[in-house]
N, C-alpha and C positions, 0 to 999 in steps of 0.2 A: 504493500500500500504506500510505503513512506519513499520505495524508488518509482512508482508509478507517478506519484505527486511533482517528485523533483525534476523528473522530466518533461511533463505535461508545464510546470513552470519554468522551465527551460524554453520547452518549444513557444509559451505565448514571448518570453523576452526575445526571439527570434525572429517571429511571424506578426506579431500587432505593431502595425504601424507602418509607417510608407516604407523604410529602411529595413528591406529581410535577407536573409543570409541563405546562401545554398549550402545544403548539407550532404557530403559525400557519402553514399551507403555501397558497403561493400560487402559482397556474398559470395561466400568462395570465390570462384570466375567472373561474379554476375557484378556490374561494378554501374550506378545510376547515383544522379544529381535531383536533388528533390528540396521544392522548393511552398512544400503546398502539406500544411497539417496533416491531413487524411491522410496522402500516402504515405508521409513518413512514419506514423504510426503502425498503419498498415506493414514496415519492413521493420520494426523493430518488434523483436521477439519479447513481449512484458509476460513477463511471468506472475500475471494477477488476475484475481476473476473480475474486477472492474473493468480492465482493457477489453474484455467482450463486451459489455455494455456501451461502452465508449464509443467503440471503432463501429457498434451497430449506429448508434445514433447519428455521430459524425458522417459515417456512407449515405444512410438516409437521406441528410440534409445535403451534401454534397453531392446528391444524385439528381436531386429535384428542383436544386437553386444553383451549382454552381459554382458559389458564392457565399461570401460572411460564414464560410467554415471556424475560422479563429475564431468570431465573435461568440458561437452558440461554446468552443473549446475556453474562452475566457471565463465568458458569465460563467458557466459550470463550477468552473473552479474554484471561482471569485465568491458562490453563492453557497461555495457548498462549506468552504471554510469558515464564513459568517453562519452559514444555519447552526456548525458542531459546537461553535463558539454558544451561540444562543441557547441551544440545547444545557450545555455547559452550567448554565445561570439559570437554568429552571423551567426553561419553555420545553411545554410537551409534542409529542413531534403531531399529534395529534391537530394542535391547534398551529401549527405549522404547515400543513395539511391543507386545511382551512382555510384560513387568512392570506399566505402566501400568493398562490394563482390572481385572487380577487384583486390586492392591490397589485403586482403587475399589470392586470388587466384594465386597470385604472388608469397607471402610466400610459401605456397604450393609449387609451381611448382620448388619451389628451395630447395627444401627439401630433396631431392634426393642427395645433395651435403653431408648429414650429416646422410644420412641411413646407416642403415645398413642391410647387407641380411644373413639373419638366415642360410642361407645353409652355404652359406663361412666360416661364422666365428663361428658356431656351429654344425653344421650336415656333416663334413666330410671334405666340399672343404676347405683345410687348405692353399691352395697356391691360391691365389684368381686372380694372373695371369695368370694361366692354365687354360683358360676355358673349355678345353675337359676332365679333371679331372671330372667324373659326378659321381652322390650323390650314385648310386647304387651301387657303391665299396665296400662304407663302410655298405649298405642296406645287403647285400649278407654276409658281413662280420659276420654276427647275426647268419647265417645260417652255414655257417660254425665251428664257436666256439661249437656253441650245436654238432654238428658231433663230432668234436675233440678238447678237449682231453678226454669229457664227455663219449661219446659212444666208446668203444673201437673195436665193432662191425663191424661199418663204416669207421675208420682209417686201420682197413682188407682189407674191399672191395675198398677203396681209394687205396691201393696199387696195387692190382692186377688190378684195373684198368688201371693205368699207367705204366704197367709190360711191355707194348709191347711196349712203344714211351720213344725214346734217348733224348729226351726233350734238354738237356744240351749243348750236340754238335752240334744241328742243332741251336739253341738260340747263341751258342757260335761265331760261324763263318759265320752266315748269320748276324748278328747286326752289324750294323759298331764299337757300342763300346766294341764290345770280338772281333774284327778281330785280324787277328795273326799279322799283321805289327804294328797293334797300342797296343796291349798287355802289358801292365808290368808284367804279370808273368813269371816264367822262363818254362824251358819246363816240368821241375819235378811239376812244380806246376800246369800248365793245364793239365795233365796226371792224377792227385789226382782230379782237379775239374770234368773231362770227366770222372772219375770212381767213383765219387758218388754215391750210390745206390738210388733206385728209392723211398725208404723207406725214404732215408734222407733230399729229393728232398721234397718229402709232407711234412714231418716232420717242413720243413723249411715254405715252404709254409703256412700251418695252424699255424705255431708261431705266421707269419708278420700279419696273418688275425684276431687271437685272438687277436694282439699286438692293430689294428684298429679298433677292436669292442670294446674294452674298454677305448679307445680314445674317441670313439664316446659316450659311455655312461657316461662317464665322462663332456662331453661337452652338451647333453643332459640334464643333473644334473644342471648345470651348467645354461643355458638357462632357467629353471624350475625356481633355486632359485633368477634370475634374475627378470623376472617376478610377481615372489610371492606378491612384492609390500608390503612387512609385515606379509605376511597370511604364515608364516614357516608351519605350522601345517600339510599343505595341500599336502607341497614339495614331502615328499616321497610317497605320494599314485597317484600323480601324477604323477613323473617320472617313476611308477614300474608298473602303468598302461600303459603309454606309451612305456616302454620296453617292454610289453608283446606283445603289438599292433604291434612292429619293427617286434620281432623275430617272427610272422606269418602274416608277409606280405611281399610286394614288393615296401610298400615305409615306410620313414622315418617320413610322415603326422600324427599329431595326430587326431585320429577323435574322436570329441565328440559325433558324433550319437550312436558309439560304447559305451556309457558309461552308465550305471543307477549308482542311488544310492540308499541305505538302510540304512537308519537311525536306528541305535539301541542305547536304551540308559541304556550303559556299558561304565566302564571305556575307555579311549582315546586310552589306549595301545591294546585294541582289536580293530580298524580300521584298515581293510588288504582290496587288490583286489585278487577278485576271478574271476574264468573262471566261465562263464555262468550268469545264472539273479538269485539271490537272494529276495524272497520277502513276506510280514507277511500276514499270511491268518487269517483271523474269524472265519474260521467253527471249532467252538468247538469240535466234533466227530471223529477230524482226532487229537487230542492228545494223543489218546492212541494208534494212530496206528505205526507201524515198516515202515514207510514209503520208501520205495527203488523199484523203478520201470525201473529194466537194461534198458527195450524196451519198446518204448512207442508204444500206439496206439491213438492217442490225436485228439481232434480238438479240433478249436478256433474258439468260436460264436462271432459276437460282437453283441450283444442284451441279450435278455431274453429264457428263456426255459417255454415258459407256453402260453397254448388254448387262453387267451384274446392277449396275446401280437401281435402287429399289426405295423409293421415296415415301416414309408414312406420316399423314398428320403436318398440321402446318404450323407445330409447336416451334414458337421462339428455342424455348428450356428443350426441347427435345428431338433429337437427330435421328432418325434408325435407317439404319444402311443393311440392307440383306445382300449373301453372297450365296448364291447358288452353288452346288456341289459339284465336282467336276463331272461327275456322270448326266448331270442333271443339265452342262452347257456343251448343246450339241455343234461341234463347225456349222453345221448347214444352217438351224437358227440363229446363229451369230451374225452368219455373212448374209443373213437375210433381213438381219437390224441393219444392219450397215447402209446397205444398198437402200432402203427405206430411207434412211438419215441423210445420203448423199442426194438421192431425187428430190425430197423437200426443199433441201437448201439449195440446189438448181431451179425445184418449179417457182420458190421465190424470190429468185435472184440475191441472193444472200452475200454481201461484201462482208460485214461485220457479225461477229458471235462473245458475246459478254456472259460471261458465267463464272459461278459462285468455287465450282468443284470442279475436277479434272477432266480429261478429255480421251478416249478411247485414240490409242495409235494408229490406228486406221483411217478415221474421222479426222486426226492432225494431219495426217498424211495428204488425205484430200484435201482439206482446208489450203494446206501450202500452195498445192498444183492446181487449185483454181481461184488463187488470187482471193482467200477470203481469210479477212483482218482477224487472227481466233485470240482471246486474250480470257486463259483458265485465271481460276485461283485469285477471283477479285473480293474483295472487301465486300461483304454485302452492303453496311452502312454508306459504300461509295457507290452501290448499284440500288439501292433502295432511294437516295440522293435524287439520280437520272433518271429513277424511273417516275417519282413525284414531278418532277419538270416537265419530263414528255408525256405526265398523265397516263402512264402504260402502266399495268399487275405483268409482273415478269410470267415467265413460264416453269413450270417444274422440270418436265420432259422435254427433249426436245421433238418428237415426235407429236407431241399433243398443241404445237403452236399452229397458229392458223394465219393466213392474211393481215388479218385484224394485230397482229401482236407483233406485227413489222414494221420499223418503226426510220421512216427516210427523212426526218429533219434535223442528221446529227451533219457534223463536218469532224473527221478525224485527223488529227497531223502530229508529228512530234516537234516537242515540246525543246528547244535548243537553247536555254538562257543565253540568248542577245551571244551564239554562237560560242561559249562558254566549253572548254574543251572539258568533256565529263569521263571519269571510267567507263570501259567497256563493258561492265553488269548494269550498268547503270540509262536505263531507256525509259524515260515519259512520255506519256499520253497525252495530248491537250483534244476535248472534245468540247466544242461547243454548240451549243443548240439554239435553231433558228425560231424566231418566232416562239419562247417559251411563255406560257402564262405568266402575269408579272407578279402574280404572287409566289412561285415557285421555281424563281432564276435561280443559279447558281454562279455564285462569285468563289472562286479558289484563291485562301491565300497565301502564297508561296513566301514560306517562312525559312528561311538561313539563317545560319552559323556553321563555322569551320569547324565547331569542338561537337560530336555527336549528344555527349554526355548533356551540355546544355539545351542543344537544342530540343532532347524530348523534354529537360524542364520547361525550356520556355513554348512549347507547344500547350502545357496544360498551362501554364499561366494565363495562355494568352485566353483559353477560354475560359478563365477563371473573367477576366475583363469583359470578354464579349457579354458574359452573363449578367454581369452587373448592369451593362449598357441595355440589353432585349430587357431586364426588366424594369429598370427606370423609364424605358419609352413605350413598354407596355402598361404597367402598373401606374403610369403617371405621378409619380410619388417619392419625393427626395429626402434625406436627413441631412443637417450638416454634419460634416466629417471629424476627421481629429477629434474627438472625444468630447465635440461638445454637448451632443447629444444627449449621452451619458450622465455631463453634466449638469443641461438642465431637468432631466429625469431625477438627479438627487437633490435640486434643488425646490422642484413642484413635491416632491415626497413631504420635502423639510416641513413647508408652508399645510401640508392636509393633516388636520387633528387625527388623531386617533380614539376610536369611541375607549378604548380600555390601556390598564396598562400592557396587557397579553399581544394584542395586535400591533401596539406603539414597539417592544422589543423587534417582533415580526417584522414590521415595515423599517426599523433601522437597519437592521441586517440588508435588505433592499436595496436602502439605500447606500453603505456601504459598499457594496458588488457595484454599484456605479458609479461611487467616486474613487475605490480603487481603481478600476479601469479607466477612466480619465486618467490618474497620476502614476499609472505605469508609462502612460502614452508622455505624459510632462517626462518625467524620470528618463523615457530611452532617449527622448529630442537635448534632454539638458537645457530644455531652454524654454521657457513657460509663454513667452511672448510669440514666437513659434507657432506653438499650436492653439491658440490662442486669436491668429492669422490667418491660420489653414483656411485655406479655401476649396478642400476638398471635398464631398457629400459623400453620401451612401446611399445604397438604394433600400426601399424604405420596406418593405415586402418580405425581401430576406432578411433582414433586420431583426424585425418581430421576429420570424418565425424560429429563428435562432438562438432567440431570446425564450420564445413558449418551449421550444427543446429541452434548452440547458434546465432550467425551473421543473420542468417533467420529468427530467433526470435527475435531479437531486431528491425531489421528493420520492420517484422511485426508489432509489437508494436508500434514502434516510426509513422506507418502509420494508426495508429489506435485512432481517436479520441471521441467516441462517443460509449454508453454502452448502447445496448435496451435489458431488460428482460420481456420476457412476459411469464405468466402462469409458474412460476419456482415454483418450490415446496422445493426451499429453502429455510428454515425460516431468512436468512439474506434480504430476498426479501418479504414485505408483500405483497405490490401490484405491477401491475404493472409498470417500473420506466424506466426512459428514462433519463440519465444522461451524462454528460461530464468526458473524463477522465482526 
């Protein structure tokens, strides 16, 4: 218990706050850089029955959010040492029980006083007492700037489309504020505004609305490096992933479903987003080829391509693969799958084959000798990706695909970083897709470092970020950051009476868990005007729930007297042991 503690307040001096440390984990051969609570946990061997309770809770929230892992590993810890204390001095855990959940829930509910909402104060609504000011103003705004003054094309056809409407004089004298009694201009001067041309009328137009898209991207920027929480690195492939996301859609949401990543490890200055999925294949054979396929003709197996393969049920958790006995696979039905497999993929003019599982020698064989792109052994998560884009359910079999599940608006080509000379295992994919729904694009972003070991840290980092951003501009909902939050949570505690003195212990204990955690955050900065400064936020959603976590897990605990392990096949456990905790 008393080394599980010491490390857990190890790891918060390490991980809370913008300035965190990588920590080298080493395993036998197996050797990773980790930069992110959970997993580190997860590779250290604790020899305590709390570390189960922990590392369940911790994955939970780290599964669902993302995000603010430390904060639910803080409060824990921060609440659980104030409950023991409190217990210490005569509070029964009973009324601990009790009282506890309600006033956090209190906290909570006043939190609202100190939000903030991302649309107002960074996505556009600049006047936050105008509620009918809506966010698609400045959404539309994206759309327009690429017309003009980029295309000169469509600043043509914008004119001539407003060739026929006086726009000016009916604006002018139907608004009450151009009426002609309330007017300051003179008459020479509404004379020059009513003879405007209609050319100068857009001109003006598309100014204010380029003026408001670079507001908005600025503030954008802005909300990103807010966020970042220290991870600078991350900022700009963030925010240019989500501008790309703006300017082909209809809202201003970042969506992480939209996102993969490609770890390559090249210097940092080649980490760019690209349109479409990016990703490294195995098959040797396809390095010496000229790889550019304009027009696809593709489909996506999720399985294997081969006579034993036997696919049951469409369980996530569950795989069953049957193998036939040798008596039982005769030549003649083999070569009679084959030839089935082979006239398919002729009668539908097949270039491209994407699948989950391996592929029968025969079926590669053919694949090679008629020019069709075969690429085993993909990531389903990267083929689940392209298949939501192109709106297509993959195939199990490939024998059971039909017309319909063929799918011609890919463009395939390899992927050359700006002619970057790469090892010869080393071959990507770039597929991009024409014409996708805009709600289901796919931006890849192609993440470098030289040193492998960081680079899978900084791959979970960076989704640690992205998360924080999908749900600040989902959930609408900010906290300020650097502990002030914290702060003022133990500050509205101070000010709320307590009807007795049972609950008054209760809610200081509360209240301490969040002015320790404020002055751990003063403590690592050294420097109280600092953070004090921060202009960093949090996102308000995972917050809470991090918060209702930690508080659920302590009272679990604190109701938890008595350890039975049977049959564990942990060597901390010889036999069976029936203990107190």
């Amino acid at each position: 218990m008393l080394q599980l503690k010491q490390l857990i307040g190890s790891i918060i001096s390490s991980y809370l706050g913008p300035y965190k440390s990588n920590k080298l984990v080493v395993e036998a051969k197996d050797t990773c850089m980790i930069k992110c609570p959970v997993l580190l946990l997860q590779k250290i061997d604790i020899k305590d029955h709390l570390s189960y309770l922990i590392e369940e809770t911790l994955n939970s929230h780290h599964e669902q959010y993302g995000c603010s892992s430390i904060s639910l590993l803080t409060m824990w810890y921060l609440w659980n040492e104030e409950f023991h204390i409190a217990l210490q001095e005569g509070c029964e855990i009973t009324d601990i029980v009790e009282h506890s959940q309600n006033i956090l829930e209190l906290v909570i509910s006043h939190l609202s006083d100190i939000a903030i909402l991302c649309d107002e104060t960074f996505l556009g609504r600049q006047d936050k007492n105008n509620k009918s000011l809506q966010i698609q103003n400045s959404e539309s705004s994206f759309c327009l700037s690429r017309r003009h003054p980029f295309d000169k094309s469509s600043e043509k056809s914008g004119i001539s489309q407003n060739s026929s409407n006086k726009i000016p004089i009916g604006v002018q004298y139907s608004s009450r504020h151009f009426s002609p009694s309330q007017s300051h201009y003179t008459v020479g001067e509404q004379e020059g505004l009513v003879h405007k041309t209609d050319e100068e009328i857009y001109e003006n137009n598309c100014h204010e609305k380029y003026s408001q898209t670079e507001t908005l991207k600025c503030s954008m920027k802005s909300l990103v490096e807010k966020l970042s929480h220290g991870a600078a690195e991350f900022t700009d492939l963030i925010y240019n992933a989500w501008t790309n996301q703006v300017e082909t859609s209809n809202s201003v949401k970042f969506n992480i479903d939209g996102i993969v990543i490609c770890p390559v490890t090249l210097p940092s200055s080649y980490s760019t987003v690209v349109d479409g999925l990016i990703f490294k294949s195995n098959v040797r054979y396809l390095h010496d080829q000229d790889l550019n396929i304009e027009k696809s003709r593709a489909l996506i197996i999720k399985g294997s391509i081969a006579f034993e393969y036997a696919h049951l049920g469409y369980s996530e958790d569950v795989c069953v693969t049957l193998k036939k006995s040798p008596e039982e696979l005769e030549v003649s039905a083999k070569d009679g799958w084959i030839r089935k497999c082979c006239d398919l993929l002729l009668d539908f003019e097949i270039n491209c084959l994407f699948l989950t599982g391996e592929v029968d020698p025969a079926i590669s064989s053919f694949c090679s000798s008629n020019s069709i792109f075969l690429l085993p052994c993909i990531s389903w998560t990267l083929l689940q990706d392209l298949c939501v884009s192109v709106n297509e359910s993959p195939c199990v079999y490939l024998l059971e695909c039909d017309h319909e599940n063929v799918i011609s608006n890919l463009t395939i080509k390899k992927w050359d970083f700006e002619h970057v000379e790469m090892r010869d295992e080393d071959f990507y994919v770039h597929i991009t897709i024409s014409n996708p729904e805009e709600a289901k694009k796919i931006y890849t972003i192609v993440l470098c470092h030289p040193n492998q070991l960081l680079l899978t840290s900084q791959e979970h980092q960076f989704w640690h970020m992205a998360s924080r951003l999908h749900l600040a501009t989902k959930g609408n909902k900010l906290l300020p950051g650097g502990g002030k939050t914290e702060k003022w949570c133990f500050d509205f505690l101070q000010k709320c009476p307590a009807r007795n003195d049972t609950r008054e212990r209760i809610k200081l204990a509360i209240q301490r868990g969040f002015l320790n955690y404020f002055e751990i955050l003063l403590e690592k900065t050294d420097c109280s005007n600092e953070i004090c400064t921060e202009e960093s936020v949090d996102e308000m959603q995972s917050k809470i729930q991090a918060w209702r976590s930690a508080m659920a897990l302590v009272l679990v605990l604190l109701q938890c007297d008595c350890l039975i392990v049977n049959g564990c096949d942990d060597p901390i456990f010889d036999q069976n042991l029936i203990g107190l905790l």
